[in-house]
N, C-alpha and C positions, 0 to 999 in steps of 0.2 A: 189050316196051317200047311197040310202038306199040299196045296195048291201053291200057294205065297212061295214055298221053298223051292218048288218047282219053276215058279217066273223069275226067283232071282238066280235059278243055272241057267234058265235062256238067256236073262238078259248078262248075265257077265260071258257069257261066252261071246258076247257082241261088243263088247269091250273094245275101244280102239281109241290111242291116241288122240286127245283133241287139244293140247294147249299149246301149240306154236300153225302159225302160220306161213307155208312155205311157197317161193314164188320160184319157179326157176325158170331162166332164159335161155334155153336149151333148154293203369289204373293197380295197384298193389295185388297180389297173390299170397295166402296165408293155408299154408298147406297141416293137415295135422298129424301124418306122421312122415319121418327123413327115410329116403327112399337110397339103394343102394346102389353106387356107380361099381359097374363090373371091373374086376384088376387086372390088368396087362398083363400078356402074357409077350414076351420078346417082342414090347413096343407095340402090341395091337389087341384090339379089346374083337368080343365074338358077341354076338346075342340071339338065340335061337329062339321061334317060334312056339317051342315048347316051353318058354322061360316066361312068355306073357300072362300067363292064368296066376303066377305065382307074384306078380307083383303088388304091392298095396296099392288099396284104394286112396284118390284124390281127393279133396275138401277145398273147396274155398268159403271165407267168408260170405262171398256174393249171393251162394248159393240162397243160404239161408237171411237172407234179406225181407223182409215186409214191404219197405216204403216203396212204391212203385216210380217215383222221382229219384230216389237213390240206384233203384235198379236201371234206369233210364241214364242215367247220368254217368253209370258206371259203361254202358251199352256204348254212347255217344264215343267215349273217351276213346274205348278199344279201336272202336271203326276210325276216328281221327289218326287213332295210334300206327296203324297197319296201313292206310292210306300213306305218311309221311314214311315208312319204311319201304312200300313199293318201289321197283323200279320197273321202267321198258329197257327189251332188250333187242336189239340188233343183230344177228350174224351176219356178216355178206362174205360170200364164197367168190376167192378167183382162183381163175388158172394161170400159171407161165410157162410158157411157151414162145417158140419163135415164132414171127408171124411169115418169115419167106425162109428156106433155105439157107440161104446167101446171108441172113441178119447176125450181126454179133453180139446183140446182145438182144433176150426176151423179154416180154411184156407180159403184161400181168390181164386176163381178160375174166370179165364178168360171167359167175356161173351162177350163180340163183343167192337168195338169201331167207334167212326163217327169222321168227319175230315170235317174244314171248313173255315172260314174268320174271322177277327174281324180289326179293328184299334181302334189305342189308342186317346183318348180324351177330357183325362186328366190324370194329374201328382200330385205328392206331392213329400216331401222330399226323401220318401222311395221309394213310391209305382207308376207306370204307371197301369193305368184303362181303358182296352177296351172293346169297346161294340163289341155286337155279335145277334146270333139269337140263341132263347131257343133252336131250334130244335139240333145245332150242339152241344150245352154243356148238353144236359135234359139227365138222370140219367136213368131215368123209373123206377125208385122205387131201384135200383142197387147202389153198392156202385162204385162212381166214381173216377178215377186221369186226375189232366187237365196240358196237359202240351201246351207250345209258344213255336214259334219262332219269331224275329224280325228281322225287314232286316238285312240282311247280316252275323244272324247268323247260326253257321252250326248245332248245337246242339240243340237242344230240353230242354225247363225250365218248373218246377215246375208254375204253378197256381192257383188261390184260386175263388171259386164262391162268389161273392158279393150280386149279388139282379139278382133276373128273373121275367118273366112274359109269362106265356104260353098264355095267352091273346092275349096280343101283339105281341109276340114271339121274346122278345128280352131278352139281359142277360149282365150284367156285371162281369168281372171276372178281377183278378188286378192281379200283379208280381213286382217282385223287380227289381229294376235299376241295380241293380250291378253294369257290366262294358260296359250297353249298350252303344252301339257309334248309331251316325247319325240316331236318330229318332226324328219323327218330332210328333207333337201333334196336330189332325185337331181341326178345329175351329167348334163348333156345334151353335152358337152364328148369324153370321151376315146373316144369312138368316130365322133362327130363326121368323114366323108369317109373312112372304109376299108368297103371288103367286110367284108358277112359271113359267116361258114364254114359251109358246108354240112354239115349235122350239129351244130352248136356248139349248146350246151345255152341252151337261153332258157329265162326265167322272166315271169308275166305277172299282174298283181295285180289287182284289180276286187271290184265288188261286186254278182254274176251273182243274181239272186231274192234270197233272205231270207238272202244271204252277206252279210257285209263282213272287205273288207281278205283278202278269197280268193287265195289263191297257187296255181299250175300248172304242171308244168313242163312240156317240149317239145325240139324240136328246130327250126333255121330249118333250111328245106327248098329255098327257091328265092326269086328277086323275080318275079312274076306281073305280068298282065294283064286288066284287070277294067275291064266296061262299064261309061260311066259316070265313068269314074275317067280323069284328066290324065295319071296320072303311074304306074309300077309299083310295087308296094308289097308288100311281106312275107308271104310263106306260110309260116306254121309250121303245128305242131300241137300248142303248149301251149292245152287246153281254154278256153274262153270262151263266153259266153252272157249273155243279156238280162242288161243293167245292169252289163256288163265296157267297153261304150262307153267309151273316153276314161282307162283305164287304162292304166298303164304295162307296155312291154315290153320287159326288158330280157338282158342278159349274165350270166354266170354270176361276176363281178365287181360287179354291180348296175349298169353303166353302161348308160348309155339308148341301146335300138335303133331304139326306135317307140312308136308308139300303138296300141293295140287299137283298132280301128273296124267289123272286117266278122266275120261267119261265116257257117256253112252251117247251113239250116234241120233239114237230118237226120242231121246229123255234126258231134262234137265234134273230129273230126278234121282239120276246114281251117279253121284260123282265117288273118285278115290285119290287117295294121297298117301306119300310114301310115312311112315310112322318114322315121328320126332328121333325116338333109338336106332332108327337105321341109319338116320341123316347125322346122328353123333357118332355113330362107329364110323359112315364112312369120314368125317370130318376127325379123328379122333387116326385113325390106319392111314388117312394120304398125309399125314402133318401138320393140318393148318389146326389143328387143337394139340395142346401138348397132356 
């Protein structure tokens, strides 16, 4: 044991961003007990790492399942589910500037672009809302264009930055419905303030190199501690890799646990993600939750 404890401080101290890639030129949920959303305090909710040990345990029906067809069928559903809520995402970076002295008006020139994950989370009349991680949409002070894709489609769309947080390193960005077909909307809600179960199957969506809409499966392993990082966040080992950034992680119900954000350079075997409670405070403190 105290071997084991000693390779996972090696290996998190090797810890490095791997879900965007940057180029530059230059099924139901039956929960059994009601878990408690924290109360505003002047319009913003807090959640401290000390508050985690005290929250109730989670149940599902699934859990306790026999028939291995029904378990299978609940399996298939999730991974359909989280596939059709995936998205690809786009940043491209320019600059304006003049290009002679003498010119009157500036031009807008090519400075790199990064590529990563996001799913959608909510909807309105108009608009679908997915989360992501800053790092894949962040600007760095450049003027940006953000473009989607949604399953199954083959073009590339316009999108709009809504709220971020380099803190937390997450990001909301929305797009119009048009003529989307077959997307689904995960649920950020029924797992929302319970544990999660050591060993419990997670599934984790993205779109890692020349993948899209890639599914993996896993186990959550523990909440960790990472330089760098506020707050602790999710150690599994459902696979991830460049351009799984800002993909969804979820239950074997497809309800949301987290966000894929981190992994290990020389193992597909520790991946991390931001915990569902932080992804609701900060969606809860920049206003796109009320």
């Amino acid at each position: 044991m105290k071997k084991f404890v000693i390779y996972i401080s090696i290996m998190l101290s090797l810890i490095f961003v791997v879900g965007c890639d940057y180029l530059v030129f230059f099924p139901q949920t039956t929960t059994s007990v009601i878990s408690t959303v924290p109360t505003k305090v002047n319009g913003t909710i807090t959640f401290e790492d000390s508050n985690y040990p005290n929250l109730p345990e989670y149940e599902s029906e699934t859990y306790s399942l026999k028939n291995i067809h029904e378990y299978n069928e609940i399996l298939l559903s999730t991974k359909s589910l989280i596939r059709h809520a995936n998205i690809q995402i786009i940043a491209t970076l320019y600059e304006s500037r003049f290009p002679f002295p003498w010119s009157s008006e500036p031009e807008e020139y090519l400075i790199g672009s990064s590529s990563g994950s996001g799913f959608i989370f909510l909807e309105d009349e108009e608009f679908y809302y997915a989360l992501t991680n800053y790092h894949v949409i962040s600007n760095d002070g450049y003027i940006a264009k953000y473009e989607i894709k949604t399953f199954g489609e083959t073009e590339y769309r316009l999108a709009e930055l809504v709220a971020f947080s380099e803190e937390y390193d997450l990001a909301v960005i929305k797009f119009t419905k048009e003529n989307s077909e077959n997307i689904e909307v995960l649920d950020i809600y029924p797992r929302l303030y319970y544990r999660f179960n050591i060993g419990e199957i997670v599934l984790a969506v993205g779109n890692p190199g020349s993948l899209t809409n890639n599914v993996t499966f896993g186990a959550f392993q523990s909440m960790q501690s990472l330089d760098d990082v506020s707050f602790k966040v999710i150690y599994h080992d459902a696979s991830i890799a460049r351009g799984s950034s800002g993909g969804a992680l979820v239950d074997i119900d497809g309800n949301l646990i987290g966000v894929n954000t981190w992994g290990l350079q020389n193992s597909d075997e520790f991946s991390f993600a931001i915990p569902n409670y932080i992804v609701y405070t900060f969606l809860i403190n920049s206003g796109v939750l009320e």
